[in-house]
C-alpha positions as CSV (number, residue, x, y, z in Angstrom):
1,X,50.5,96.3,63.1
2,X,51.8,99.2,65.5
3,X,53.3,97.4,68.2
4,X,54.0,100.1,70.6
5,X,50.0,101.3,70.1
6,X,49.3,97.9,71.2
7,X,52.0,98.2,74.2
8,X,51.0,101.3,75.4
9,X,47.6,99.7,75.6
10,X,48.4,96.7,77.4
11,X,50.1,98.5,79.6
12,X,46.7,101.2,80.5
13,X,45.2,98.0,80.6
14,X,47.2,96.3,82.9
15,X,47.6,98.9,85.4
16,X,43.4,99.5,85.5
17,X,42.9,96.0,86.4
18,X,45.6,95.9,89.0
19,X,43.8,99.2,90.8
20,X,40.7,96.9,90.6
21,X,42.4,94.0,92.2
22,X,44.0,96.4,94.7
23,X,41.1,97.6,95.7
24,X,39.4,94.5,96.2
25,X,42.3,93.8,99.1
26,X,39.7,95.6,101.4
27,X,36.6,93.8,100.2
28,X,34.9,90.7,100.9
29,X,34.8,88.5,98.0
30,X,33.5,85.4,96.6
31,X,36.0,82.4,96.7
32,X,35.7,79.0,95.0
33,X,38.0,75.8,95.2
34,X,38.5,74.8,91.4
35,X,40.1,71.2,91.5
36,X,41.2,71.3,95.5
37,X,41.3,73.3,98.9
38,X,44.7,74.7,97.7
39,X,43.3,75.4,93.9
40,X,41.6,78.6,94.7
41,X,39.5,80.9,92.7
42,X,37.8,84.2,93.0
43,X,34.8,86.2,91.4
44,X,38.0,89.1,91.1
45,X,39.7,86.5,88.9
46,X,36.7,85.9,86.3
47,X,35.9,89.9,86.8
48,X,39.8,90.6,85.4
49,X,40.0,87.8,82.6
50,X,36.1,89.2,81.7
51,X,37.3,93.0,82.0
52,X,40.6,91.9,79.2
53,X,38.5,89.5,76.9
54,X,35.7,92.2,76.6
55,X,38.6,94.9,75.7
56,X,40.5,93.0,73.3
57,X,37.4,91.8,71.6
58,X,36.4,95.4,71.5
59,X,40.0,96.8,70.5
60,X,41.7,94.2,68.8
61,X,39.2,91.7,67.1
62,X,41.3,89.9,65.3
63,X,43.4,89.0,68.2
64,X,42.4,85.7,71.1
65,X,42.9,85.4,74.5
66,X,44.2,82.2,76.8
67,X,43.6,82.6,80.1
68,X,43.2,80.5,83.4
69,X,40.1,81.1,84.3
70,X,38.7,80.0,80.2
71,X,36.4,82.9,80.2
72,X,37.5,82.7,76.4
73,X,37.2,78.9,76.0
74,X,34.7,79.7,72.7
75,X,37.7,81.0,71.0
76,X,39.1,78.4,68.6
77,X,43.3,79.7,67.6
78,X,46.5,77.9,66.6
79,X,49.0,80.3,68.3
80,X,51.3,79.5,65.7
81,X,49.2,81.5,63.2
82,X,47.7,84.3,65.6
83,X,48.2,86.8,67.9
84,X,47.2,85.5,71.2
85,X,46.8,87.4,74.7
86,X,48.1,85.1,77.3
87,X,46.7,85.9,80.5
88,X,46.5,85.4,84.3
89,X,44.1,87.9,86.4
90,X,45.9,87.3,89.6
91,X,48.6,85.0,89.6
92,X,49.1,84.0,93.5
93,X,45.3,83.9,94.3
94,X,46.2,81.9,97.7
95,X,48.7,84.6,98.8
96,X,45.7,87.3,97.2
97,X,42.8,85.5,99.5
98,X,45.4,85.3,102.7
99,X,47.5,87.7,102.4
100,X,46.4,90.3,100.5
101,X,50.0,90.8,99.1
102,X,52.1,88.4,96.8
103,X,50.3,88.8,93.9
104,X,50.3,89.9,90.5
105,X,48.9,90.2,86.7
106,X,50.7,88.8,84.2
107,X,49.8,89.8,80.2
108,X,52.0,88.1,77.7
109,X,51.3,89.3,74.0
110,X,52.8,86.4,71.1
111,X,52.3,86.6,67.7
112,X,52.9,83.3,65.7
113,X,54.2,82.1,69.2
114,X,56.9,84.2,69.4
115,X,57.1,86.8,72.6
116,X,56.3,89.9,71.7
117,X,55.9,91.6,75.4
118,X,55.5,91.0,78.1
119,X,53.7,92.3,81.8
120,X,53.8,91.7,85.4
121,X,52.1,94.1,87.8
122,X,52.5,94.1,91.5
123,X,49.6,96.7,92.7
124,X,50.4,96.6,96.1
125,X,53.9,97.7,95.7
126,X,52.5,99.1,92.7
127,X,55.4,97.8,90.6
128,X,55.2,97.3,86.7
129,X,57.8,95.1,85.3
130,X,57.3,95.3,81.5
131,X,58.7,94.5,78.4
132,X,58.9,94.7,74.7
133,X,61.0,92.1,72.6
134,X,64.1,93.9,71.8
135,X,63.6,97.0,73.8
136,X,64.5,95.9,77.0
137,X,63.0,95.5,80.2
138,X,61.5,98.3,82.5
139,X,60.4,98.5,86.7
140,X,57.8,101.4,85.9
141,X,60.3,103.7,84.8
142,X,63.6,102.4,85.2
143,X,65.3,100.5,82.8
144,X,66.5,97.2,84.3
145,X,70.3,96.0,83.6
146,X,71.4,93.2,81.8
147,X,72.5,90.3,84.1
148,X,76.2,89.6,84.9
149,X,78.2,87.1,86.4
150,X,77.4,85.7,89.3
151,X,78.1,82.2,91.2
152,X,75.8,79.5,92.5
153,X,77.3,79.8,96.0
154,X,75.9,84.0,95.6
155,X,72.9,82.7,94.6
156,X,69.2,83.0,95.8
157,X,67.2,80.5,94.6
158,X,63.0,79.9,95.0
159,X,61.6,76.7,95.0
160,X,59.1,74.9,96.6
161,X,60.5,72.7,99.3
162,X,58.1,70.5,98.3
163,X,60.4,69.4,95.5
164,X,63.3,68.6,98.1
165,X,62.0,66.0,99.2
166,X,61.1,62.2,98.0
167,X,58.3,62.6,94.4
168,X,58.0,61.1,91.4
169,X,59.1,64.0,89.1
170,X,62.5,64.8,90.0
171,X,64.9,62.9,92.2
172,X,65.1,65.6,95.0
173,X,68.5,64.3,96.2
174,X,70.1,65.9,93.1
175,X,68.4,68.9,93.8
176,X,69.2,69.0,97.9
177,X,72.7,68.9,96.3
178,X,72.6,71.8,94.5
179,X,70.2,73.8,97.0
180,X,72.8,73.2,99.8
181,X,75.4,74.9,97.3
182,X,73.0,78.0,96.6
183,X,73.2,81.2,99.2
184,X,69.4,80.3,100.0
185,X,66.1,79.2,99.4
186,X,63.1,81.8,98.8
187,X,59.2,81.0,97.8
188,X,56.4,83.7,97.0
189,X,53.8,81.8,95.7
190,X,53.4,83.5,92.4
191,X,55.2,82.3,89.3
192,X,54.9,85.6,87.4
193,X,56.4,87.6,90.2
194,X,59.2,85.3,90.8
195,X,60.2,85.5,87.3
196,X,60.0,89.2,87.3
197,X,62.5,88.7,90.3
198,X,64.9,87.0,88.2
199,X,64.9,89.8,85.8
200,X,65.3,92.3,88.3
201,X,68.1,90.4,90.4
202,X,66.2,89.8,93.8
203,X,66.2,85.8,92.9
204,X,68.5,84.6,90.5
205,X,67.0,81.6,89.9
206,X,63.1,80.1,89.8
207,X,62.5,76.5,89.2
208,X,59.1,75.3,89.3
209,X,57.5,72.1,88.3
210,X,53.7,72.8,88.1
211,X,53.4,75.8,85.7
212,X,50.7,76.9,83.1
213,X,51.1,79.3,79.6
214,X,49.4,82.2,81.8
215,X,51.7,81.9,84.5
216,X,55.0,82.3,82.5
217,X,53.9,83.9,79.3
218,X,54.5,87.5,80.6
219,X,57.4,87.0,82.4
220,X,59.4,85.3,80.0
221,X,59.5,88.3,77.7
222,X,60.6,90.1,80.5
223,X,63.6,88.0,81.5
224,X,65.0,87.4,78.0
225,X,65.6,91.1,77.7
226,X,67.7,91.6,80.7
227,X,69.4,88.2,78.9
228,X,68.0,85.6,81.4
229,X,66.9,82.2,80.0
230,X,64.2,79.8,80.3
231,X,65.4,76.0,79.8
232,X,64.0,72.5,80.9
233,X,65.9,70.7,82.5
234,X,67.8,69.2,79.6
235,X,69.3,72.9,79.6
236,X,66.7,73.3,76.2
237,X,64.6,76.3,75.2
238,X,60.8,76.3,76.9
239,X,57.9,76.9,74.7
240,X,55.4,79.7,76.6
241,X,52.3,77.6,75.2
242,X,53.5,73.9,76.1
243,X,55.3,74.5,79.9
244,X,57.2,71.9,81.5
245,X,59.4,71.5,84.3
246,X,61.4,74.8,84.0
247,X,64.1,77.0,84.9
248,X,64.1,80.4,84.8
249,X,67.7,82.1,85.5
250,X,70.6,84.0,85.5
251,X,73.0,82.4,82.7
252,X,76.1,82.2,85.2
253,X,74.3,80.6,87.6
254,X,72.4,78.4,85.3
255,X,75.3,76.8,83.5
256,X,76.5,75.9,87.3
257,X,73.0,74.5,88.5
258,X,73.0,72.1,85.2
259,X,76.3,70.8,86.2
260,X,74.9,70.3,89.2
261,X,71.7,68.5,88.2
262,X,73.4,66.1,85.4
């Protein structure tokens, strides 16, 4: 299998939907609530997780696709024996419907669940972070550096403020602990871009608590090559395919926030 043919193609891909999607910022579009008022979908999303399942059926048969919007739902795959396309058509459709801005598509590529690469495109900014497993990780052009050392207390964190408060997953007051420690608080509103921001250094750490394969598939290959980590919150490695409550980091910063939350 020629991986970077299959890179290079993701990546055309990628940037053709995101010039759909950037376009459609000046449209008028259909949107739908899927399971509440703040669960939104729109006919841009189908039309981008159509637009990949009908190219990767066309280009790469043997390969499947999991993707939010379960265009692909006929497909039956163990991605522990298959190469599997895991993808979100806009990750952030809130900030997409309101904001036009905030937004992303995120392309993961695993074979046998292992990451193979990884893609998050901003097309309003028009920025491309991409990746291929042990070829490091790229902003368009530029190759991004590998993380160094830095302190919670230099720290920019995003989470949801949500989780700062009284619920039943977490007990917030360990977290208000370790928030009031941090530099500050951010919160964008899509997974895939805020993990692209830990790669990149504008957050050095995202902890979210509500996440799905599509939103962290593509982003995770991105941060491991700039030697960020992905953990639960028992500090243990996160499986793409089965998410749970996870943190996405800096490894300095990391090893201080576990401290903190133990």
């Amino acid at each position: 299998m020629n991986w970077d043919q299959i890179y290079e193609t993701a990546r055309e891909w990628t940037l053709e939907a995101g010039n759909t999607l950037k376009k459609a910022t000046t449209e008028s579009f259909q949107v739908e609530y899927k399971t509440s008022a703040a669960d939104l979908v729109t006919e841009k999303d189908k039309e981008i997780e159509k637009f990949f399942i009908d190219k990767i059926s066309e280009t790469f048969p043997t390969h499947f696709l999991l993707g939010e919007e379960g265009l692909a739902k006929d497909q039956v795959f163990d991605y522990k024996n298959e190469v599997v396309w895991v993808v979100d058509p806009i990750d952030g459709t809130t900030n997409f419907v309101h904001q036009q801005r905030n937004f992303a598509i995120s392309v993961g590529i695993y074979e046998n669940g292992k990451p193979r690469m990884g893609f998050v495109y901003d097309p309003i900014s028009n920025e491309l972070f991409h990746a291929q497993a042990g070829k490091g990780a790229y902003l368009n052009e530029t190759l991004l550096p590998k993380h160094t050392n830095k302190a919670l207390e230099e720290a920019i964190v995003s989470i949801n403020q949500l989780w700062l408060i009284k619920n039943e997953k977490v007990n917030h007051l360990l977290f208000e602990k370790m928030i009031r420690k941090a530099r500050g608080t951010r919160y964008i509103g899509s997974a895939a871009l805020e993990i692209a921001y830990v790669a990149c250094g504008r957050l050095d750490t995202y902890i979210d608590f509500r996440l799905s394969p599509w939103d962290i598939a593509g982003g995770m290959v991105i941060l491991q090559e700039v030697g960020g980590v992905t953990v639960n919150l028992e500090n243990q490695p996160v499986n793409a395919f089965l998410p749970e409550i996870t943190i996405f980091s800096n490894q300095s910063v990391l090893k201080e926030i576990v401290k903190e939350l133990s």
